[in-house]
PQR file of N, CA, C, O and H, with PARSE charges and radii, in Angstrom:
ATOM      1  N   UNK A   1       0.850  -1.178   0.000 -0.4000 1.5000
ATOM      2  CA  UNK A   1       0.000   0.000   0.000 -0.0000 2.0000
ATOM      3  C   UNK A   1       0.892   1.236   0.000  0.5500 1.7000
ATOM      4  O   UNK A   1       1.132   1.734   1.100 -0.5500 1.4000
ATOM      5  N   UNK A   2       1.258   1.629  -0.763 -0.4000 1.5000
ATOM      6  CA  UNK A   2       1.588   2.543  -1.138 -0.0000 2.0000
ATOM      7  C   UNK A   2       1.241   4.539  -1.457  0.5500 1.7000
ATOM      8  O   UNK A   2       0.864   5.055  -2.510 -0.5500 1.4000
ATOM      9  H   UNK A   2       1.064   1.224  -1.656  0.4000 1.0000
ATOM     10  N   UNK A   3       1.545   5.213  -0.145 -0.4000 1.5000
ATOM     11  CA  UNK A   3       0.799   6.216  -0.145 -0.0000 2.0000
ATOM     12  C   UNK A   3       1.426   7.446  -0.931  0.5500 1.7000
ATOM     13  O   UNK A   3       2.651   7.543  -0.996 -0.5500 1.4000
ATOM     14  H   UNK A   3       1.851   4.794   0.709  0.4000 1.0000
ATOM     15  N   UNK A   4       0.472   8.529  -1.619 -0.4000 1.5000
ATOM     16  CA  UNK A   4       1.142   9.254  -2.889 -0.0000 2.0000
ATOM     17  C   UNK A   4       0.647  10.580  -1.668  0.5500 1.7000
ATOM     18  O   UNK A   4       0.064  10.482  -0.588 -0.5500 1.4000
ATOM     19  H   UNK A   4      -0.524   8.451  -1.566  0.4000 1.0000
ATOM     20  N   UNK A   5       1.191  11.809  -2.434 -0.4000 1.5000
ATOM     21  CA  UNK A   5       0.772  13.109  -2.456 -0.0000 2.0000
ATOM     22  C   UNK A   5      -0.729  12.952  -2.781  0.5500 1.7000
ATOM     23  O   UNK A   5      -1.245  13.814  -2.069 -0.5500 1.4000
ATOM     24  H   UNK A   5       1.665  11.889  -3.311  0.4000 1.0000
ATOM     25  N   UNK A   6      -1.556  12.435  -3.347 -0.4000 1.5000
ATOM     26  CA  UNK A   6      -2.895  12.605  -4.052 -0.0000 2.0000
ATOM     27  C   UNK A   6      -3.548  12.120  -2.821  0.5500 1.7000
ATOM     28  O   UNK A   6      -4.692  12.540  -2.652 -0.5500 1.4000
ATOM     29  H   UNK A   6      -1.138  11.735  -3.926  0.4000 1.0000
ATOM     30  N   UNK A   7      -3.056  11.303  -1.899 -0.4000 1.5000
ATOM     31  CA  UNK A   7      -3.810  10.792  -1.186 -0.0000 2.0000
ATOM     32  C   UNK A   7      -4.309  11.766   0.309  0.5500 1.7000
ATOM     33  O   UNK A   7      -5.216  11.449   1.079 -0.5500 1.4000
ATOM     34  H   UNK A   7      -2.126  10.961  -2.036  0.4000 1.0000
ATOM     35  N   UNK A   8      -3.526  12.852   0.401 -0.4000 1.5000
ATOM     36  CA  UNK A   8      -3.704  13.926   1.091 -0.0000 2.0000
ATOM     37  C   UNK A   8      -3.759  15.076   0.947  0.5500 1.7000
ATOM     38  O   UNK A   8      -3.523  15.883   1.846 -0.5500 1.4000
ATOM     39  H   UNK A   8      -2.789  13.109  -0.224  0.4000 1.0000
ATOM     40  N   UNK A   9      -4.245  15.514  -0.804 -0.4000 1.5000
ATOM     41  CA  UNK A   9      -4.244  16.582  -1.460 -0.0000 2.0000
ATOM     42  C   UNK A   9      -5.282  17.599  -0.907  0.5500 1.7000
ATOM     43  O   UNK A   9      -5.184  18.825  -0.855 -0.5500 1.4000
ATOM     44  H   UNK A   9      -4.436  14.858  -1.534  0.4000 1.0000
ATOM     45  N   UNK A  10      -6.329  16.772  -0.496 -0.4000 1.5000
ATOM     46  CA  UNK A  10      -7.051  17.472   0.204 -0.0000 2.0000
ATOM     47  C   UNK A  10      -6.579  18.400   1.501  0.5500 1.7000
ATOM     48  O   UNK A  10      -6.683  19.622   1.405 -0.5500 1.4000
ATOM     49  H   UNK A  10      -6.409  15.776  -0.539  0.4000 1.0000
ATOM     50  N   UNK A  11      -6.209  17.969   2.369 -0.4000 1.5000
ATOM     51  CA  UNK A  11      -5.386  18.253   3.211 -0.0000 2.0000
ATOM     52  C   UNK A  11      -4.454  19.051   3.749  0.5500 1.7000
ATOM     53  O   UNK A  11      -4.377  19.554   4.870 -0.5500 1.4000
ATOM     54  H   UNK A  11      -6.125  16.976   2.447  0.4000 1.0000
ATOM     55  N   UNK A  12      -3.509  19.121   2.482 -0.4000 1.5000
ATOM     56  CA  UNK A  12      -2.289  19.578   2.509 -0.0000 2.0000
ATOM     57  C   UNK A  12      -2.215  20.991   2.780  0.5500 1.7000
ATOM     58  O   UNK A  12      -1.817  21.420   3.863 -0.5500 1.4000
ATOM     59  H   UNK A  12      -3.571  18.712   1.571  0.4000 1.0000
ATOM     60  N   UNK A  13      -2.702  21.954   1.532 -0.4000 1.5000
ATOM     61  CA  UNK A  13      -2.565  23.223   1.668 -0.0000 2.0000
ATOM     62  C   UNK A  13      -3.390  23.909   2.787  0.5500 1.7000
ATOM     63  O   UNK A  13      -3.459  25.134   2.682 -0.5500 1.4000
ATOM     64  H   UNK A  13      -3.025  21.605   0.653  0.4000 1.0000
ATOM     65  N   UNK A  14      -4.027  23.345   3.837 -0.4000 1.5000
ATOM     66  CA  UNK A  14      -4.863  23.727   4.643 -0.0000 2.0000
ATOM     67  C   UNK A  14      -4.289  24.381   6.045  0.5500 1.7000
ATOM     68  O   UNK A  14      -3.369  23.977   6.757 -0.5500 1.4000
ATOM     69  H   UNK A  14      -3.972  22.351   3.922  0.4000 1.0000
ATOM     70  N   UNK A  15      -5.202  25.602   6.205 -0.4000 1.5000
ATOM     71  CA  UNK A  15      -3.459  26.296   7.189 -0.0000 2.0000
ATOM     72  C   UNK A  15      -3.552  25.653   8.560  0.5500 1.7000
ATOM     73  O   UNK A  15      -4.511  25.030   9.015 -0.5500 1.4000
ATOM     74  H   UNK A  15      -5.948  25.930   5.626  0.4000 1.0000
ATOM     75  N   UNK A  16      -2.389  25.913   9.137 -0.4000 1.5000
ATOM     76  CA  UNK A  16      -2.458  24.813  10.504 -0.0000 2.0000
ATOM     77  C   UNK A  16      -3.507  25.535  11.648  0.5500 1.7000
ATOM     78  O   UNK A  16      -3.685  26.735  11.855 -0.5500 1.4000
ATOM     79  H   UNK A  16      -1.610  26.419   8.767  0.4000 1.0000
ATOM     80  N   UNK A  17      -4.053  24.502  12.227 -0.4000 1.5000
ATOM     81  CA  UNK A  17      -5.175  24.996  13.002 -0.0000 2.0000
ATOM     82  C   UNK A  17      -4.407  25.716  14.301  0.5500 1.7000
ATOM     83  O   UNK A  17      -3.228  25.560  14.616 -0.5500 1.4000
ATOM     84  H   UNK A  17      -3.908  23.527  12.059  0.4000 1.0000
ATOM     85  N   UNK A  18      -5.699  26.792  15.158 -0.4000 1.5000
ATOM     86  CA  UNK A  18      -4.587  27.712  16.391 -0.0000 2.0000
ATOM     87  C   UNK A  18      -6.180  27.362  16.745  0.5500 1.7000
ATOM     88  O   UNK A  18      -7.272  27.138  16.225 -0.5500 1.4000
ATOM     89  H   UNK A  18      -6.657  26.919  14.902  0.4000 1.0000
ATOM     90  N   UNK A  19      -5.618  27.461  17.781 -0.4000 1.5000
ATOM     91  CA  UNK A  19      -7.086  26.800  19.168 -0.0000 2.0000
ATOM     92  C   UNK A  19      -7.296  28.232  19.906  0.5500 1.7000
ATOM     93  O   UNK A  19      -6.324  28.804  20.399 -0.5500 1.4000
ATOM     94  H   UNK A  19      -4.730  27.644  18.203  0.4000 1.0000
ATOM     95  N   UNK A  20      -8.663  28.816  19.966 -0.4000 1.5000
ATOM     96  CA  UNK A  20      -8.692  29.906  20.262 -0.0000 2.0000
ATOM     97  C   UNK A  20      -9.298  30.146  21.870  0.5500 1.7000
ATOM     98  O   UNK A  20      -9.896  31.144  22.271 -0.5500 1.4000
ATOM     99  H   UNK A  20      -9.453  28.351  19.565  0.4000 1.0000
ATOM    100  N   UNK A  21      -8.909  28.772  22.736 -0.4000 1.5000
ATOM    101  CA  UNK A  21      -9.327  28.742  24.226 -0.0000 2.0000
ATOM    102  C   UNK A  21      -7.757  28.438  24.457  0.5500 1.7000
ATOM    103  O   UNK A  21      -7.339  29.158  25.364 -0.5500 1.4000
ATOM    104  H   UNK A  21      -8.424  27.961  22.410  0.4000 1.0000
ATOM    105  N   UNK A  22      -6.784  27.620  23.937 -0.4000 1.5000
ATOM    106  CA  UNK A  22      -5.599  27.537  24.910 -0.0000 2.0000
ATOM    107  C   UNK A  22      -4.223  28.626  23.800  0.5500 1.7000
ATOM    108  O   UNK A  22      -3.903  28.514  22.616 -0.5500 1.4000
ATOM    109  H   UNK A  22      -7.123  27.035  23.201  0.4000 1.0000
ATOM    110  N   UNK A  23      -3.843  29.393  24.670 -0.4000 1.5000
ATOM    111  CA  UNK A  23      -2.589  29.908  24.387 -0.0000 2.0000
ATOM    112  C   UNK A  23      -1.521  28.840  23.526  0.5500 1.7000
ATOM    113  O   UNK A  23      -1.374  27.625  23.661 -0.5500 1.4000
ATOM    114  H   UNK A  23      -4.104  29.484  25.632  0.4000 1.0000
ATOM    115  N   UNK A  24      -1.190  29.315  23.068 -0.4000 1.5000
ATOM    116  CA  UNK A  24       0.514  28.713  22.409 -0.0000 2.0000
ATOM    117  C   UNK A  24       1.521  28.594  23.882  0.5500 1.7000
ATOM    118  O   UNK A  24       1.862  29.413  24.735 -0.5500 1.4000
ATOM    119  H   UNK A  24      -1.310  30.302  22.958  0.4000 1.0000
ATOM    120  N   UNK A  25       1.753  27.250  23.682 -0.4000 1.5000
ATOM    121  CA  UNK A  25       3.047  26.739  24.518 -0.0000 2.0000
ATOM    122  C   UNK A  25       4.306  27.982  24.116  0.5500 1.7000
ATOM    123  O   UNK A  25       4.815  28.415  23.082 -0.5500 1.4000
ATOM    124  H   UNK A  25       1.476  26.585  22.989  0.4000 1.0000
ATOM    125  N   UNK A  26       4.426  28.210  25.470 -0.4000 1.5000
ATOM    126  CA  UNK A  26       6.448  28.788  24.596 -0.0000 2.0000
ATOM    127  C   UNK A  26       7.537  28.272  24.322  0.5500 1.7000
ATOM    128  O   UNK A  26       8.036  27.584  25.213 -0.5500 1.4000
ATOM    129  H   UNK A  26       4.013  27.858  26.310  0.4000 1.0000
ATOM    130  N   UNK A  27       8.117  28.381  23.315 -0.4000 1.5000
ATOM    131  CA  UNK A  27       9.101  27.355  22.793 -0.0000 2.0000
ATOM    132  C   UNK A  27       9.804  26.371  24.312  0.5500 1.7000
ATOM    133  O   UNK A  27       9.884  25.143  24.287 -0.5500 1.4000
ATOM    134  H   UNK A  27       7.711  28.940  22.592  0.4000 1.0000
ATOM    135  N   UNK A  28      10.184  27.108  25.357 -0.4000 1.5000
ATOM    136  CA  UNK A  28      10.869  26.780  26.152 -0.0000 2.0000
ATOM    137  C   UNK A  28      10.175  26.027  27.356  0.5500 1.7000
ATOM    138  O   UNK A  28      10.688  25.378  28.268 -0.5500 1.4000
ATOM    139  H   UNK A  28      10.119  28.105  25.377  0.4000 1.0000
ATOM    140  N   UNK A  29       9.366  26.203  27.188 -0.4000 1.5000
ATOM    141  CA  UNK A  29       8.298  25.072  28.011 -0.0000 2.0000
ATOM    142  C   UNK A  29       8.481  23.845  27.113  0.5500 1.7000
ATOM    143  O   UNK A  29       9.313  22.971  27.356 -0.5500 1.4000
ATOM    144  H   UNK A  29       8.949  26.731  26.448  0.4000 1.0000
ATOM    145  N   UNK A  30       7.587  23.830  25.977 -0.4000 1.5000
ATOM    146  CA  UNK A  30       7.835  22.868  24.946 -0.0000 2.0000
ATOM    147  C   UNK A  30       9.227  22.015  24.946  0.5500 1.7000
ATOM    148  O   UNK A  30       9.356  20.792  24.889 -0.5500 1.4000
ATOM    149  H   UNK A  30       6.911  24.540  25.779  0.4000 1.0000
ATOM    150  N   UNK A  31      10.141  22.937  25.020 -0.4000 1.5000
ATOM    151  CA  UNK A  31      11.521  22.325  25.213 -0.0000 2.0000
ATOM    152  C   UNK A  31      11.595  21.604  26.117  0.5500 1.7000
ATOM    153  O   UNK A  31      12.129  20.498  26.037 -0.5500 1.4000
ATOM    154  H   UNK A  31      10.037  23.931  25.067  0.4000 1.0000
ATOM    155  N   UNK A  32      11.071  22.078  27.179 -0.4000 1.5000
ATOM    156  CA  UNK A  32      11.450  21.594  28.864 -0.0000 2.0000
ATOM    157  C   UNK A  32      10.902  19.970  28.913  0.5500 1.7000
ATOM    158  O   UNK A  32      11.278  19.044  29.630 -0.5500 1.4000
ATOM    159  H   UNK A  32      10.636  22.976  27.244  0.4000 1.0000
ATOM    160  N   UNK A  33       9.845  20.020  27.837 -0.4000 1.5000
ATOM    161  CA  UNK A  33       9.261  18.768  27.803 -0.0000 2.0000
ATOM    162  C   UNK A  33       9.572  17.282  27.498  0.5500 1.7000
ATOM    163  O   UNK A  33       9.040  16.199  27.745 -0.5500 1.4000
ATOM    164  H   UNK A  33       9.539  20.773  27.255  0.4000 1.0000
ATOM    165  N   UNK A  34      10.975  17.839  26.672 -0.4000 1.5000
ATOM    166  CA  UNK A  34      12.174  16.749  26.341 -0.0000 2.0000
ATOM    167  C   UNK A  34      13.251  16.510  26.734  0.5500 1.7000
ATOM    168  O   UNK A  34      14.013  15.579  26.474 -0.5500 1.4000
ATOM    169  H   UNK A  34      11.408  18.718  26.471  0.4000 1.0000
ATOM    170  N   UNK A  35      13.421  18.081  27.934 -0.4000 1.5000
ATOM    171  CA  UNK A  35      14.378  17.653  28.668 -0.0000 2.0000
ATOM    172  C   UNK A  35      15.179  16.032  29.510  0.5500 1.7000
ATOM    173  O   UNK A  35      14.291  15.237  29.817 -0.5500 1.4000
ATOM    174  H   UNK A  35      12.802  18.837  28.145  0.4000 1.0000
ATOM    175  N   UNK A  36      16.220  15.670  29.770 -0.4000 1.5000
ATOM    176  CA  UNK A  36      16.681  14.853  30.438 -0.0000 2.0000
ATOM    177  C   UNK A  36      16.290  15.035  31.955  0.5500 1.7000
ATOM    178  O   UNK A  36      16.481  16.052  32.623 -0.5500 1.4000
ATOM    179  H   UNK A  36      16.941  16.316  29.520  0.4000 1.0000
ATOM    180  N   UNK A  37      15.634  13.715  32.425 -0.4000 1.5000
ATOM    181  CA  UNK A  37      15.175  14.115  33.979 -0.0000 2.0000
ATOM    182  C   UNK A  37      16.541  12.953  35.011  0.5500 1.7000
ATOM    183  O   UNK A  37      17.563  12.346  34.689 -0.5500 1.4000
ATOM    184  H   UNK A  37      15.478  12.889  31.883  0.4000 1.0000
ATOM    185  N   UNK A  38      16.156  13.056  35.653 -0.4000 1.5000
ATOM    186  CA  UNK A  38      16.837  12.373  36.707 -0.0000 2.0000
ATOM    187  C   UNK A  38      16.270  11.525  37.117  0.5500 1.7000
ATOM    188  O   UNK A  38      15.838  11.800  38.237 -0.5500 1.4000
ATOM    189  H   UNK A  38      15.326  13.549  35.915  0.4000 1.0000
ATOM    190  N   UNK A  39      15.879  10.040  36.608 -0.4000 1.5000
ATOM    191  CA  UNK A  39      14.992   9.232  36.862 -0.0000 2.0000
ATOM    192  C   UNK A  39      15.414   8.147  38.218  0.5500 1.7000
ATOM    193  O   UNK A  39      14.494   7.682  38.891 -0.5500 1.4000
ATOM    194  H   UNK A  39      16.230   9.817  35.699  0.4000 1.0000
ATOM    195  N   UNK A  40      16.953   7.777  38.563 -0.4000 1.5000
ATOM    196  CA  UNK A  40      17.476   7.758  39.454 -0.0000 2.0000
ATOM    197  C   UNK A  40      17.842   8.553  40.667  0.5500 1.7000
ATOM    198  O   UNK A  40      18.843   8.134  41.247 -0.5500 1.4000
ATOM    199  H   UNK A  40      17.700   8.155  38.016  0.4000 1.0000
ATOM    200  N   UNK A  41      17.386   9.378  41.072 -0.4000 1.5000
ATOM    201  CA  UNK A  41      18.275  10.083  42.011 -0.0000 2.0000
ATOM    202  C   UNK A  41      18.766   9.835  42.387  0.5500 1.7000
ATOM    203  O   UNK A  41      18.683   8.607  42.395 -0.5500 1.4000
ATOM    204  H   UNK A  41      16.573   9.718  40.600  0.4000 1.0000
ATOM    205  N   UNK A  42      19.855  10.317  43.163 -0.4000 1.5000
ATOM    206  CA  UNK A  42      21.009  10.197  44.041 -0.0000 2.0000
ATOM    207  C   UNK A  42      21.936   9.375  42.965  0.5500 1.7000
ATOM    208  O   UNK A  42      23.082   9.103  43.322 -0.5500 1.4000
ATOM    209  H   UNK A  42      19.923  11.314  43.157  0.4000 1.0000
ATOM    210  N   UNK A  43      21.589   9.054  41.944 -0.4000 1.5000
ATOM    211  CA  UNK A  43      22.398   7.519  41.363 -0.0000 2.0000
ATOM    212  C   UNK A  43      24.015   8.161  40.785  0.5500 1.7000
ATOM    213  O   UNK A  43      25.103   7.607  40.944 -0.5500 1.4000
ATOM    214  H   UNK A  43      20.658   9.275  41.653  0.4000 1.0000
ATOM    215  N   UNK A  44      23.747   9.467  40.097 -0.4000 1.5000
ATOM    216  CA  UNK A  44      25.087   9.892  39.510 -0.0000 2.0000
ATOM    217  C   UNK A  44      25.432  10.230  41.024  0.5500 1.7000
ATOM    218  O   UNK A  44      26.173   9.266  41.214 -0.5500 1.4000
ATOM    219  H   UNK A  44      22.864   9.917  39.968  0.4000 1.0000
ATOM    220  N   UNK A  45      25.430  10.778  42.011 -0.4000 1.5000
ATOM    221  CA  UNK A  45      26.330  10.953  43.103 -0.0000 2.0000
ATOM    222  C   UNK A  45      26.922   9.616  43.517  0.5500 1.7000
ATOM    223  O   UNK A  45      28.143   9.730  43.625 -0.5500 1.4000
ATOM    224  H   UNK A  45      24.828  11.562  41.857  0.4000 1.0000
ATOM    225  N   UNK A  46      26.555   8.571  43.747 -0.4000 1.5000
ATOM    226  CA  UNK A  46      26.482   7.331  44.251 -0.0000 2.0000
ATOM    227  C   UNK A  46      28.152   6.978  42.898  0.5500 1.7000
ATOM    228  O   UNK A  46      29.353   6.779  43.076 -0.5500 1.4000
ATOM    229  H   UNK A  46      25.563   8.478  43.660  0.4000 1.0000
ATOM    230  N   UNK A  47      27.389   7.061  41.860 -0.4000 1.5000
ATOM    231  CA  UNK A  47      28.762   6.352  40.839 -0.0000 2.0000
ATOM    232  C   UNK A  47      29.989   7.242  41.309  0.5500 1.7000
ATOM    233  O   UNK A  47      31.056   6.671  41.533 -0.5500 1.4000
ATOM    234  H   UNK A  47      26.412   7.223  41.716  0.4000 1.0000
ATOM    235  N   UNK A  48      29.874   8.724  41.480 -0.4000 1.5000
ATOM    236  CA  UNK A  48      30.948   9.179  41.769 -0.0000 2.0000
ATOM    237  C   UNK A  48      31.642   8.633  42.517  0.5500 1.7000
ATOM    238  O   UNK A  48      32.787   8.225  42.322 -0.5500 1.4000
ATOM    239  H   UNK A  48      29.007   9.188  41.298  0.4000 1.0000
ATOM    240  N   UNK A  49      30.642   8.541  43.989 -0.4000 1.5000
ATOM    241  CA  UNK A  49      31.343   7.717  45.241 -0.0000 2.0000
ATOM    242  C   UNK A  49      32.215   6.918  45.011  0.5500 1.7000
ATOM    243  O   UNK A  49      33.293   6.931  45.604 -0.5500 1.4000
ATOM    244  H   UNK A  49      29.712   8.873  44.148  0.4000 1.0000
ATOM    245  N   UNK A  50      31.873   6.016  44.038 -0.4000 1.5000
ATOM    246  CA  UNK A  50      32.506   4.980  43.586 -0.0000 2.0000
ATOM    247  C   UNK A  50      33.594   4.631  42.979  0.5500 1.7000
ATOM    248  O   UNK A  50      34.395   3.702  43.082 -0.5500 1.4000
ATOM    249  H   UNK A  50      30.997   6.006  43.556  0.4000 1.0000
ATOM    250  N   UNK A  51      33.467   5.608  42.285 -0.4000 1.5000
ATOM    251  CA  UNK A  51      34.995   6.153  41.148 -0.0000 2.0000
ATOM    252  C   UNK A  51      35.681   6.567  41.894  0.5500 1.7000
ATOM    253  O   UNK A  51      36.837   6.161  41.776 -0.5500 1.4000
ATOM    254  H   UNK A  51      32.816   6.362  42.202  0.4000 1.0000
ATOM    255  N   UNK A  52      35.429   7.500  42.969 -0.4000 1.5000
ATOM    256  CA  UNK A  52      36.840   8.151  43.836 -0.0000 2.0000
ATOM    257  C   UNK A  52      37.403   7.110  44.891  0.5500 1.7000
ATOM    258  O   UNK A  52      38.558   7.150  45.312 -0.5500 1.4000
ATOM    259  H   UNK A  52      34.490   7.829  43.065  0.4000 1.0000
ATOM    260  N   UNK A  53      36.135   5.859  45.396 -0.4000 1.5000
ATOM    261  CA  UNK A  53      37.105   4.955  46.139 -0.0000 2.0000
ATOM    262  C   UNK A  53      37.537   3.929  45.117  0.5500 1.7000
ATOM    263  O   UNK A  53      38.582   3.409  45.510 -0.5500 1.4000
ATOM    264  H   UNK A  53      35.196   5.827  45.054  0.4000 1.0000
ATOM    265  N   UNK A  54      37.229   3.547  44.219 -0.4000 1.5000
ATOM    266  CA  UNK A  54      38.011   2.876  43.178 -0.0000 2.0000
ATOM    267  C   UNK A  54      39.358   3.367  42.892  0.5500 1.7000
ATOM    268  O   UNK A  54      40.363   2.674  43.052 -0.5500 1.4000
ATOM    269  H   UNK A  54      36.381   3.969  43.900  0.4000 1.0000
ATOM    270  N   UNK A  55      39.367   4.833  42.373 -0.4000 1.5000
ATOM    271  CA  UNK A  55      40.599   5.390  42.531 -0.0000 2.0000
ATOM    272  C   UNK A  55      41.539   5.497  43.888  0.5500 1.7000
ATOM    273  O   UNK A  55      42.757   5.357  43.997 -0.5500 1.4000
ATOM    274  H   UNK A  55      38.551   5.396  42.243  0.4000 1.0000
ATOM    275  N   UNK A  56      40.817   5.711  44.601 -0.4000 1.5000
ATOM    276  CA  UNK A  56      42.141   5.400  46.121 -0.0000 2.0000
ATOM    277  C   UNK A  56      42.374   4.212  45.932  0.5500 1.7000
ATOM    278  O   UNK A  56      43.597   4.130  46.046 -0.5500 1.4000
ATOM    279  H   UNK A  56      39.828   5.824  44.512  0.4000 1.0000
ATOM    280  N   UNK A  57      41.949   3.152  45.696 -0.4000 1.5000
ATOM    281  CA  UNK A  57      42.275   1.971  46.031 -0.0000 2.0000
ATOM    282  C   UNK A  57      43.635   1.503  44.982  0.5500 1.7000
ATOM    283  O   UNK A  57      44.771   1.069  45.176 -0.5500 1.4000
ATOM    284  H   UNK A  57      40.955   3.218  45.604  0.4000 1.0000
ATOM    285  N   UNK A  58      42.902   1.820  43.929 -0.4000 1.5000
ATOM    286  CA  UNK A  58      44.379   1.942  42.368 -0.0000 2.0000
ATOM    287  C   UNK A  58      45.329   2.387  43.047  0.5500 1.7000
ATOM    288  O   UNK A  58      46.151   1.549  43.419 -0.5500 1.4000
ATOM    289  H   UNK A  58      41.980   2.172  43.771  0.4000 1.0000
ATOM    290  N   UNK A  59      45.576   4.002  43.487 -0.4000 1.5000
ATOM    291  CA  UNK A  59      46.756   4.914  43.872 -0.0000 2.0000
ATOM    292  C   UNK A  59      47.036   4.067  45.309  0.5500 1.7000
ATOM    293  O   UNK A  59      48.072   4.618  45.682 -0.5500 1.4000
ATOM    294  H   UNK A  59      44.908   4.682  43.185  0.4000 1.0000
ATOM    295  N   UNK A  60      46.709   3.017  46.365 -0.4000 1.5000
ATOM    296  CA  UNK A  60      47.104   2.540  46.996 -0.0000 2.0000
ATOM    297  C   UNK A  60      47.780   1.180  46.411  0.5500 1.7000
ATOM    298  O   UNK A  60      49.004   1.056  46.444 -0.5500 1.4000
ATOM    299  H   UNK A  60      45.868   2.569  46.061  0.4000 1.0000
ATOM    300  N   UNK A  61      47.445   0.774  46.196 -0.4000 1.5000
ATOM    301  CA  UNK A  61      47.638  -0.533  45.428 -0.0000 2.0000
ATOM    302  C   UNK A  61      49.451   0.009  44.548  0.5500 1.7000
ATOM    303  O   UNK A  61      50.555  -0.474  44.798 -0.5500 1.4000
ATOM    304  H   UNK A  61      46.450   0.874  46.170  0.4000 1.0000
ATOM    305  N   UNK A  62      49.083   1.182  43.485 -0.4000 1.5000
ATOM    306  CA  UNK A  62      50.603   1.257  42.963 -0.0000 2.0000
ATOM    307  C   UNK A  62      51.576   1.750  44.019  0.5500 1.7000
ATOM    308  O   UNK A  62      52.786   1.569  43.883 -0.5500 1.4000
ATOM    309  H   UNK A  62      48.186   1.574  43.282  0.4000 1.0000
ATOM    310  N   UNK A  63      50.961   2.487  45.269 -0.4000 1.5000
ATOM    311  CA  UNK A  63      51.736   2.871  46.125 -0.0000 2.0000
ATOM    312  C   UNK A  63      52.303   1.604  46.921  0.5500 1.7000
ATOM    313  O   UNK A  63      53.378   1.807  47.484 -0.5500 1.4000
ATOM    314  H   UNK A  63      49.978   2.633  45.380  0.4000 1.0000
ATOM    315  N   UNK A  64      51.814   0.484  47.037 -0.4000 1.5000
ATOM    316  CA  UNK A  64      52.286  -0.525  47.932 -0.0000 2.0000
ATOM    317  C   UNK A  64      53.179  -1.458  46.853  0.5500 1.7000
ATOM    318  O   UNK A  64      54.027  -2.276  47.210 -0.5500 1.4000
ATOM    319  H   UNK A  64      50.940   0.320  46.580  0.4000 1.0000
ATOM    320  N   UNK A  65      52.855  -1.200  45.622 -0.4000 1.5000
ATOM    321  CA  UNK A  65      54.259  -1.875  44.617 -0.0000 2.0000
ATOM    322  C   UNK A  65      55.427  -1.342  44.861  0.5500 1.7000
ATOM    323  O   UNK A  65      56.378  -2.122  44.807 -0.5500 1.4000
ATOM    324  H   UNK A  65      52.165  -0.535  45.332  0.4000 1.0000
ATOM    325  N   UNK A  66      55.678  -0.073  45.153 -0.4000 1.5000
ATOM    326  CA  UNK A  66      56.681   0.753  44.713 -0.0000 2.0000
ATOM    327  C   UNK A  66      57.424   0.794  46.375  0.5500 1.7000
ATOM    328  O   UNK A  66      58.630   0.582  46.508 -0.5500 1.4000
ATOM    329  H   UNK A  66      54.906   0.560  45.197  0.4000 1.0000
ATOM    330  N   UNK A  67      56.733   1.023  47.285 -0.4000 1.5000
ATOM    331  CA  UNK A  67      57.423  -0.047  48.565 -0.0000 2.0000
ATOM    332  C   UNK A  67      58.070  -1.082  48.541  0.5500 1.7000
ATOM    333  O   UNK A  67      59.123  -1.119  49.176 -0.5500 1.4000
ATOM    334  H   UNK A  67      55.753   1.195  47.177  0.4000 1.0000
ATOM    335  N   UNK A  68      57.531  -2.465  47.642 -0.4000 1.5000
ATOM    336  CA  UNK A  68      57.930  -3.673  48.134 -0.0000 2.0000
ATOM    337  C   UNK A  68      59.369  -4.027  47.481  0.5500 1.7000
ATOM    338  O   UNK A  68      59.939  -5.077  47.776 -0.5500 1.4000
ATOM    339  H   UNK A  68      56.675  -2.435  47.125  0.4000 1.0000
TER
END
């Protein structure tokens, strides 16, 4: 099934509808709407945690080679 231009000719040139009870969104609301949320909380603090005792543990670890 195969759909053409003819099949929405009707349609097409028709100007876009404006709703005359609700205001226009502002771009930046609209935007806000796709924003990235934080669906984890706390979770990126938590990985940090993690990375910085991961890293002490590395910088201990080469520090106790370089002793022995």
């Amino acid at each position: 099934m195969t759909e053409s231009r003819q099949d929405y000719e009707d349609i097409v040139n028709l100007p876009h509808p404006v709703s005359k009870t609700h205001p226009r969104m502002p771009q930046a609301a609209r935007a806000a709407q796709f924003a990235p949320f934080a669906a984890l909380v706390g979770y990126g603090e938590a990985l940090k945690q993690v990375a910085q005792t991961k890293a002490r543990q590395v910088e201990e670890a080469e520090f106790a080679k370089i002793d022995e």
